[in-house]
C-alpha positions as CSV (number, residue, x, y, z in Angstrom):
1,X,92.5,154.5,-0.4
2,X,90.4,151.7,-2.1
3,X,86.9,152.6,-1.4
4,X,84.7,150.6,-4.0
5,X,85.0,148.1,-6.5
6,X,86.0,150.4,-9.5
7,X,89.2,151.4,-7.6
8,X,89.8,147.6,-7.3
9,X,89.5,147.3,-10.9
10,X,91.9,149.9,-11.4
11,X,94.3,148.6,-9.2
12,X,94.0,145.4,-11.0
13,X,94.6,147.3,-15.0
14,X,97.4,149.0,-13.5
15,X,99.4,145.8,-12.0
16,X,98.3,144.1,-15.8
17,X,99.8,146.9,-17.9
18,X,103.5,147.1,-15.4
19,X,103.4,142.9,-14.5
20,X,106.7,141.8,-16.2
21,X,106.6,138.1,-17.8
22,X,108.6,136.5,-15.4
23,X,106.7,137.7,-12.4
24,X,103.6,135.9,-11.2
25,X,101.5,136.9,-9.1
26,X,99.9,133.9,-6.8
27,X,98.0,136.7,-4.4
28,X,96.5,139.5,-3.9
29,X,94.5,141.1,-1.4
30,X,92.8,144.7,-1.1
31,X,91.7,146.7,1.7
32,X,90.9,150.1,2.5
33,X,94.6,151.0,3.1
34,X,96.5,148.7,1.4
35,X,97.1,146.3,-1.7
36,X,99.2,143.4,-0.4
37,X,100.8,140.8,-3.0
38,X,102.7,137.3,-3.2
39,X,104.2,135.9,-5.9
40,X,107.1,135.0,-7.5
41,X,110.2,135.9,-10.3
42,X,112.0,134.1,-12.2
43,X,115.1,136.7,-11.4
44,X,116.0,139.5,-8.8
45,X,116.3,141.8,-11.7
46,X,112.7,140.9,-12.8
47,X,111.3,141.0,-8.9
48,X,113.1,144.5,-8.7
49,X,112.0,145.9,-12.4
50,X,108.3,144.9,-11.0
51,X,108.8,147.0,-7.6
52,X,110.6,149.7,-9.6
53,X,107.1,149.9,-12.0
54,X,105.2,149.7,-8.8
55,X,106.5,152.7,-7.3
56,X,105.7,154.8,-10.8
57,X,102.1,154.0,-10.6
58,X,100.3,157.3,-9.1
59,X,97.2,155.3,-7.2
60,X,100.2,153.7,-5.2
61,X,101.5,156.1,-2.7
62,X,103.8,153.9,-0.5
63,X,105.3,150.5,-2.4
64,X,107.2,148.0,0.5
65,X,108.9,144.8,-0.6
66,X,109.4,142.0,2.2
67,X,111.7,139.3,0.9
């Protein structure tokens, strides 16, 4: 849960130290419940590598990807 604006700062040096160089991110909204991104990848393989990282970060407890 994102309760105050040093959790979204966290958030934010997490996605910085996973982001791959081919991935960019063109949104990104917070909320109490959820951390929802747009963006896009050069490659599949760099969209899923992203994702993959996602799901290894522990403040992240569910990781979805639509498209």
């Amino acid at each position: 849960m994102i309760t105050n604006r040093a959790d979204a700062t966290k958030i934010l040096l997490r996605l910085s130290d996973v982001i791959p160089k081919n991935v960019w991110l063109s949104d990104i909204r917070v909320d109490e419940k959820a951390l929802k991104m747009n963006g896009t990848a050069i490659s599949f393989e760099d969209y899923a590598d992203f994702a993959k990282k996602l799901e290894g970060i522990e403040i992240f407890s569910k990781v979805t990807t639509v498209g």
